[in-house]
C-alpha positions, 0 to 999 in steps of 0.5 A: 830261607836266605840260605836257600835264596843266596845259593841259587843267586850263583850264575849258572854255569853253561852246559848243553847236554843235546837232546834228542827226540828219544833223549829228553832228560830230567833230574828227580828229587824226592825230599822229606824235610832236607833244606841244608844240603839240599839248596847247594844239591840244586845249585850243582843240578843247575850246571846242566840246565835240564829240568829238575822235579823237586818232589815234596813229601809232605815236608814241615812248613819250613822246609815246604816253605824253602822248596817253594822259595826255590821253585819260584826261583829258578825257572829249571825247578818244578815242584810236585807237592804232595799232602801226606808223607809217602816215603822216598819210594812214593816220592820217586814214583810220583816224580817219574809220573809227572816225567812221563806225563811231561814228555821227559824219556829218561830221569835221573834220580838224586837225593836231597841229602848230599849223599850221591857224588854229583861229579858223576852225573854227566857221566850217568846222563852220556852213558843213558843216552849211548844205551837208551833202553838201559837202567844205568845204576850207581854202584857205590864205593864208600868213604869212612863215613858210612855207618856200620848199621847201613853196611850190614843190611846191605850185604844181607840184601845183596844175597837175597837179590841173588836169589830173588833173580837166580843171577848175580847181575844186580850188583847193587840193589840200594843206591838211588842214584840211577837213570831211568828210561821212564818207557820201561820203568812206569809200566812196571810201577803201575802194574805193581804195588811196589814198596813206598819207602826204602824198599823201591829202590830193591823191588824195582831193580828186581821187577825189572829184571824179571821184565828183562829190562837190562841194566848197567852198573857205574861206580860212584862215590857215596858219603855220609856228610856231617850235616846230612839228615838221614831218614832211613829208620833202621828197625821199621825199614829192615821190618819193610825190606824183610816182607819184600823179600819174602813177597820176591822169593814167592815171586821167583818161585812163580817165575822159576822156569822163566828164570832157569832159562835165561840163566841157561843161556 
């Protein structure tokens, strides 16, 4: 709990990223018992003096506990609780539903765990803003820290992606560390009942592709840090990903001509 306090006590930084009516950003951070990275992933955040929702799902009380210290803290945060673990994806959904209701147009999704390269961020926010309309999407370049086990899966997503949209515009379907305009994005997660745990990160891009909805890609660096808690489980979360795809694959086939006419063009 001190940890978590003492960080947030650093002065911020002043940053003053314009807002305009149709540009009204926000961070949000879905988290499921991370506390040790996630106090200094805050601190970073604090540097653009945008709001930052901080999503808990369903953590143990020591963690809850320090997302509240936080929230009460420092006047950026908003806290979004909810009862019962729903995985990333049901966090994330419930974060940029309370954007939407709250008037933000765009939110930037981040990880608790120090995973995504904050360095990035004003670049993704500046891109969003040239390109309102746009999904700005992370495409990660990895250090040797990622796990051989994650790398593999993705490669076999990758494919399947491709074939889910006849197009090889989705170059990466799995980093979360992406823009959203909330306008675009939230009908497409309440029309839909889109997979609540690592599987949202591939299911929305591809939904909203079939929607038309454009996207770009940025690089970023992505690490695995020493002191990082992941929670992607790998026989349960393949399990989940596999039955999307397969639920995708039906859908294009649904969407085929839709699709072979803007591959034609």
């Amino acid at each position: 709990m001190l940890f978590c306090l003492g960080i947030l006590s650093i002065p911020l930084v002043k940053f003053r990223l314009v807002n305009m009516p149709q540009f009204s950003p926000c961070f949000v951070i879905p988290n499921y018992n991370h506390s040790v990275m996630f106090a200094s992933v805050v601190d970073k955040l604090n540097y653009f003096e945008l709001p930052i929702i901080v999503v808990n799902d369903g953590s143990d009380l020591e963690t809850t506990e320090c997302l509240r210290e936080i929230s009460k803290s420092n006047s950026l945060v908003s806290l979004v609780e909810l009862p019962e673990n729903q995985g990333k994806g049901g966090a994330v959904m419930a974060g940029m539903r309370y954007a939407f209701e709250n008037s933000y147009t765009h939110a930037l999704q981040v990880d608790a765990d120090g995973q995504h390269n904050l360095d990035d961020v004003e670049t993704f926010l500046n891109t969003s803003k040239e390109s309102l309309d746009v999904v700005i999407c992370g495409h990660p370049i990895y250090d040797d820290s990622v796990p051989a086990s994650r790398l593999i899966p993705r490669y076999i997503t990758h494919f399947w992606v491709w074939v889910e949209t006849l197009s090889f515009s989705i170059i990466d379907s799995m980093c979360g560390f992406r823009v959203y305009p909330l306008a675009s994005v939230i009908p497409v997660i309440d029309q839909n009942s889109l997979g609540k745990r690592m599987d949202f990160d591939i299911e929305i891009l591809v939904r909203l592709y079939w929607q038309s909805i454009p996207m770009k890609f940025l690089p970023t660096k992505v690490i695995y840090p020493e002191s990082g808690q992941s929670h992607f489980q790998m026989f349960r979360d393949n399990w989940l990903i596999t039955k999307m795809h397969t639920r995708l694959f039906f859908g294009m086939l649904l969407r085929l001509p839709k699709l072979l006419k803007r591959v034609a063009f």
